[in-house]
C-alpha positions, 0 to 999 in steps of 0.5 A: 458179912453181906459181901461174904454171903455173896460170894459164898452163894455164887459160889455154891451156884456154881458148885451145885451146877458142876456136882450136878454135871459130874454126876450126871457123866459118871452115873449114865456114861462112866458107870454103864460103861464100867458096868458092862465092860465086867459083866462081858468079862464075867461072862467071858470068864465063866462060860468061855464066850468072846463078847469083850475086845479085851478081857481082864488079866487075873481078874478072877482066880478060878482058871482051873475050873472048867468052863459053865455054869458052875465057874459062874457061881464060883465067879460070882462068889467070888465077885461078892466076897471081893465088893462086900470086903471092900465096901466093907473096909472103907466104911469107917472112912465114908462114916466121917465126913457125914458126922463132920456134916452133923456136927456143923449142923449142930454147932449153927442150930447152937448159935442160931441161923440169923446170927450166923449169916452164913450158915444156911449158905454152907449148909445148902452146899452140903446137902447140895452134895448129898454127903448124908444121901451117900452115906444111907446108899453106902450102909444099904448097900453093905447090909445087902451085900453082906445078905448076898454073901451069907447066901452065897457061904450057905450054897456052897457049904453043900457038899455036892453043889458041883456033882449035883448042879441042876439041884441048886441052879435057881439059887445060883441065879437068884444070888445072881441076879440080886447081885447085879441088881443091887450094883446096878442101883447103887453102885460099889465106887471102890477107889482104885488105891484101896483095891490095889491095897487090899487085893493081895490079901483079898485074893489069899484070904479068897483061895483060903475059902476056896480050901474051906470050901472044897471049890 
């Protein structure tokens, strides 16, 4: 038992420090630069401006409207329905390694620490990986998101939003700017497999809403 004990905590010295590094290279290189990358394209797309090399192809679904700060709000909306839906659709699957986690914790707390030698060993490389931290980011960030786009919904159900733009422009920038607020602390980190999957329908259930919404 002592020998595995040792093993087991070379190996998770070595997994801290690899989960470190990794997080270290996709929180301040990988994401900044994705992060960036969309907020040009997002300009691009909304105000007609060149800032990226290369913009996206069909990213958004709104060319027929006109250039300013109405296409933004659109763009925005739908930027808010697209990560709100997905966040909100791996959620059931981001719930079940975190309850795998509590039900270990709970079967070594039954059998008790000192009997089980290895114990405090896997339980220090799971909270190493921060899998429950993940998990209250995950849920944060889908309660605020949903607020997001509730407010979004509520904008545009106002008949005259496009005629009358100058009346609603704070709350356009307000619904904005906490947006890009909340990605920038906690970010969506949708797999690309589940945006592949889900963004046919995603995109129809988007022009559905556009019909709903008289955008």
């Amino acid at each position: 038992d002592k020998k595995i004990e040792d093993i087991i905590n070379i190996v998770n010295i070595i997994g801290i420090a690899t989960f470190f590094l990794l997080e270290l290279i996709v929180s301040y290189i990988l994401i900044p630069q994705a992060e960036n990358k969309r907020r040009d394209d997002f300009i691009d797309n909304s105000f007609g401006s060149k800032f990226s090399t290369s913009s996206s192809v069909e990213y958004y679904d709104n060319d027929e409207l006109g250039d300013g700060l109405y296409k933004a709000a659109v763009n925005m909306f739908e930027n808010c329905f697209f990560t709100y839906s997905l966040i909100n659709n791996v959620t059931g699957r981001r719930v079940i390694i975190p309850s795998l986690v509590v039900v270990v914790i709970v079967v070594f707390a039954y059998y008790g620490f000192k009997e089980t030698p290895i114990a405090l060993s896997v339980l220090q490389a799971l909270f190493s990986a921060n899998i429950l931290g993940l998990l209250i980011r995950h849920l944060i960030l889908l309660s605020k998101l949903e607020h997001i786009h509730q407010a979004w919904i509520v904008l545009f159900q106002q008949d005259d939003v496009k005629t009358s733009l100058g009346k609603y422009q704070t709350q356009i920038y307000r619904n904005w700017l906490q947006y890009e607020t909340l990605l920038s602390q906690i970010p969506a980190d949708i797999p690309s497999r589940v945006y592949n999957h889900l963004n046919p329908k995603l995109t129809e259930d988007w022009k559905n809403l556009k019909i709903k919404y008289k955008i």
